[in-house]
TORSE-804715 format. One line per field, with one value per residue (C-alpha): residue number from 1; z, x, y; residue in three letters. Coordinates in steps of 0.25 Angstrom, whole numbers, plus 5000, padded with zeros to 4 digits. Last residue first. Layout:
N
nr: (NUM/...)
z: (Z/...)
x: (X/...)
y: (Y/...)
rest: (ALA/...)
//
This chain:
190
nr: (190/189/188/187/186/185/184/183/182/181/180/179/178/177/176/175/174/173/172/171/170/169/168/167/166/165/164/163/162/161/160/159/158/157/156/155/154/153/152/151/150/149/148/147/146/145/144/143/142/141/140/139/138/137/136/135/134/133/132/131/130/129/128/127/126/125/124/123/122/121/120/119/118/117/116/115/114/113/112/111/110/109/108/107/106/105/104/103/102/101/100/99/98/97/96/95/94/93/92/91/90/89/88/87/86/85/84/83/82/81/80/79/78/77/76/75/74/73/72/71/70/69/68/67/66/65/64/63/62/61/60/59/58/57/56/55/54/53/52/51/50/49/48/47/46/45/44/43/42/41/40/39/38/37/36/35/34/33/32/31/30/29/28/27/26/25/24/23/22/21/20/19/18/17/16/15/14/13/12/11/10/9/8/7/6/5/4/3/2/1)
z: (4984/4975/4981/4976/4963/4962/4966/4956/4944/4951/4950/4959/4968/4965/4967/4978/4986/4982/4989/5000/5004/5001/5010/5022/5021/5022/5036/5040/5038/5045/5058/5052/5044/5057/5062/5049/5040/5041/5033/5017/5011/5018/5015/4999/5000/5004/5015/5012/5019/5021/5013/5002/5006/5009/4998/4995/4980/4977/4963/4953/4942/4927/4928/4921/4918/4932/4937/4933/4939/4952/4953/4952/4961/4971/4969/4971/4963/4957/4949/4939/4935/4934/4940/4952/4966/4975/4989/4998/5012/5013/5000/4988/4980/4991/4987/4995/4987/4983/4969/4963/4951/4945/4933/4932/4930/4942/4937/4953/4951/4940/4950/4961/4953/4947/4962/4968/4955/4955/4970/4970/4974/4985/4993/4992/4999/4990/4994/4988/4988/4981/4977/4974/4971/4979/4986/4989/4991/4994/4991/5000/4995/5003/4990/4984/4972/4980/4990/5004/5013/5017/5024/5020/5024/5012/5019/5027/5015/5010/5023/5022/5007/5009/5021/5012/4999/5012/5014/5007/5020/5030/5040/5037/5030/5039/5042/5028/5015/5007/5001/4990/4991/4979/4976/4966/4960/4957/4943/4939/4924/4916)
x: (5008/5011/5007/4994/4994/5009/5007/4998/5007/5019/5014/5004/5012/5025/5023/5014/5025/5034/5023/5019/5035/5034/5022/5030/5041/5030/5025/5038/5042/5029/5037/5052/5046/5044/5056/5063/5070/5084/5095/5102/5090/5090/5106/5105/5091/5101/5092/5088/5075/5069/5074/5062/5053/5056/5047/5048/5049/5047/5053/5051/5060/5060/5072/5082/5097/5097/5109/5105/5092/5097/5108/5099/5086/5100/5103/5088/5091/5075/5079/5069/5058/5056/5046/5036/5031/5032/5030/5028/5032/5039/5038/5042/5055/5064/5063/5067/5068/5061/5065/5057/5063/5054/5053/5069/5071/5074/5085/5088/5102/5100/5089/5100/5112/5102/5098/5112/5119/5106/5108/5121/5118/5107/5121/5123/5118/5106/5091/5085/5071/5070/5055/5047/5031/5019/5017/5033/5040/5055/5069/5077/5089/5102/5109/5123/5118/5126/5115/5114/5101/5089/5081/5066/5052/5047/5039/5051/5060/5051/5051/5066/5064/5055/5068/5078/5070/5067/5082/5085/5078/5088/5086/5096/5106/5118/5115/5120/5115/5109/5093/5087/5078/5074/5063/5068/5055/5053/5050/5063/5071/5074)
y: (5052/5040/5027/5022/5028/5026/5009/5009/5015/5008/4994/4985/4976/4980/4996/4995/4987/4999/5008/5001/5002/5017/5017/5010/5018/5030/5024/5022/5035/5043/5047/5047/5061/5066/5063/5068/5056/5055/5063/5058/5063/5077/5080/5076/5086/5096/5104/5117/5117/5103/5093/5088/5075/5060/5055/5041/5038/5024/5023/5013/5011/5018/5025/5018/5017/5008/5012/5027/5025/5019/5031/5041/5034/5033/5049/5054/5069/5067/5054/5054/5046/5032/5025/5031/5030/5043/5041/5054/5052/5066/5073/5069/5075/5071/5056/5043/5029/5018/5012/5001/4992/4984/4991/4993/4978/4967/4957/4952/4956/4967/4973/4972/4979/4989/4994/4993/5002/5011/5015/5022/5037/5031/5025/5010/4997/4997/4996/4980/4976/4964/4961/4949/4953/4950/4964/4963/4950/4947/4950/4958/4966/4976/4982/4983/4974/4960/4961/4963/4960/4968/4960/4953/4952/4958/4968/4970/4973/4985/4992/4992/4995/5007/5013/5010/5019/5029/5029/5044/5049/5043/5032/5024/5034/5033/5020/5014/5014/5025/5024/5019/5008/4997/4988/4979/4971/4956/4951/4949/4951/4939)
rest: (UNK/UNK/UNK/UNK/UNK/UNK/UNK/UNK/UNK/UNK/UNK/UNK/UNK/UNK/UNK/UNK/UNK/UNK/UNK/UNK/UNK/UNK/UNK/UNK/UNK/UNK/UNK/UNK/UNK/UNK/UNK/UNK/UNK/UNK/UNK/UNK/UNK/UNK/UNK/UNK/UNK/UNK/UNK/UNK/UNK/UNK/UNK/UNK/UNK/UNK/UNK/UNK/UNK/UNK/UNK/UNK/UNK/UNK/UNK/UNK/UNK/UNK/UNK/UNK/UNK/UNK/UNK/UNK/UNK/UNK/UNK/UNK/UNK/UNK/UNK/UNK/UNK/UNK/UNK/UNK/UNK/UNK/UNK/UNK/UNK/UNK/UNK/UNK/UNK/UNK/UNK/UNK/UNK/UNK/UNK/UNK/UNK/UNK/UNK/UNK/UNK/UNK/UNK/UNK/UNK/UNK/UNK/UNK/UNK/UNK/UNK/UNK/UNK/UNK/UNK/UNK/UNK/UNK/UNK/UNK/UNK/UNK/UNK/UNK/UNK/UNK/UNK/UNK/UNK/UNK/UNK/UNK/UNK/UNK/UNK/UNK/UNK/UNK/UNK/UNK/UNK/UNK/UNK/UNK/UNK/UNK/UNK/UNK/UNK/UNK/UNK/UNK/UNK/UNK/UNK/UNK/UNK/UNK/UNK/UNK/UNK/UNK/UNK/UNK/UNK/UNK/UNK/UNK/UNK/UNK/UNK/UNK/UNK/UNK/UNK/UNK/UNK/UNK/UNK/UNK/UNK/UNK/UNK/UNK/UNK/UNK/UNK/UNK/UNK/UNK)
//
């Protein structure tokens, strides 16, 4: 019988190397995510750090895997297997060059836009009908390798209005269990 709690899941790269960088924004909603819930991060058998608990009135488990963006899926379908969690209420927050800075996106399905871990999460998961937070860390200035300008930390100025925006993708994937994507796009979608 399939569950009625959703999987909320980060991408991002393990390690202290990549804390703090812009590919981390899915780590970064989750971290908010979890102290709403009042719960740790702690290891799971799926390759992932879980907490279970309550969000706007509805169980969740949170889950960011312990692996690099490019092997995401293999985590995410081992955890919704686990807890028997369907596609459809499976939500993906993760960063996203083709938004600007602090620009959230809420969608399902959808392409893959070059984004390695919603690559590897869709071909685990032989769909593409999950919902994705996408959390706009803007284009690389200049020349700049995009694979370089994820994999670096945010700008100072940019550092400034992060938590306020980490906050906002938070309320957004909390608007999405309590109300549906379609209302939570209306009200989030910028």
């Amino acid at each position: 019988m399939p569950d009625d709690r959703y999987l909320i899941v980060g991408l991002g790269n393990p390690g202290p190397r990549y804390a703090a960088t812009r590919h981390n924004a899915g780590f970064f909603v989750l971290d908010e995510l979890a102290g709403r819930v009042g719960g740790q991060f702690k290891a799971h058998k799926g390759r992932a750090d879980l907490v279970e608990g309550r969000l706007a009135g509805q169980s969740v488990v949170l889950a960011k895997p312990k692996c690099f963006m490019n092997e995401s899926g293999g985590p995410i379908v081992a955890i919704s297997r686990f807890f028997k969690i369907p596609v459809a209420r499976l939500v993906v927050v993760h960063d996203e060059l083709d938004l600007p800075f602090g620009a959230l996106r809420l969608k399902r399905g959808g392409g893959e836009g070059g984004h390695n871990g919603l690559r590897s999460t869709t071909s685990a998961l032989g769909s593409k009908e999950y919902a994705r937070v996408r959390f706009g860390i803007g284009r690389p200035p200049g020349r700049q390798d995009p694979a370089d300008y994820v994999l670096r930390e945010f700008a100072a100025a940019e550092r400034k209005d992060l938590g306020f925006l980490v906050d906002r993708a938070a309320d957004a994937v909390e608007a999405i269990i309590a109300k549906g994507l379609e209302a939570a796009q209306n009200e989030f979608n910028s």
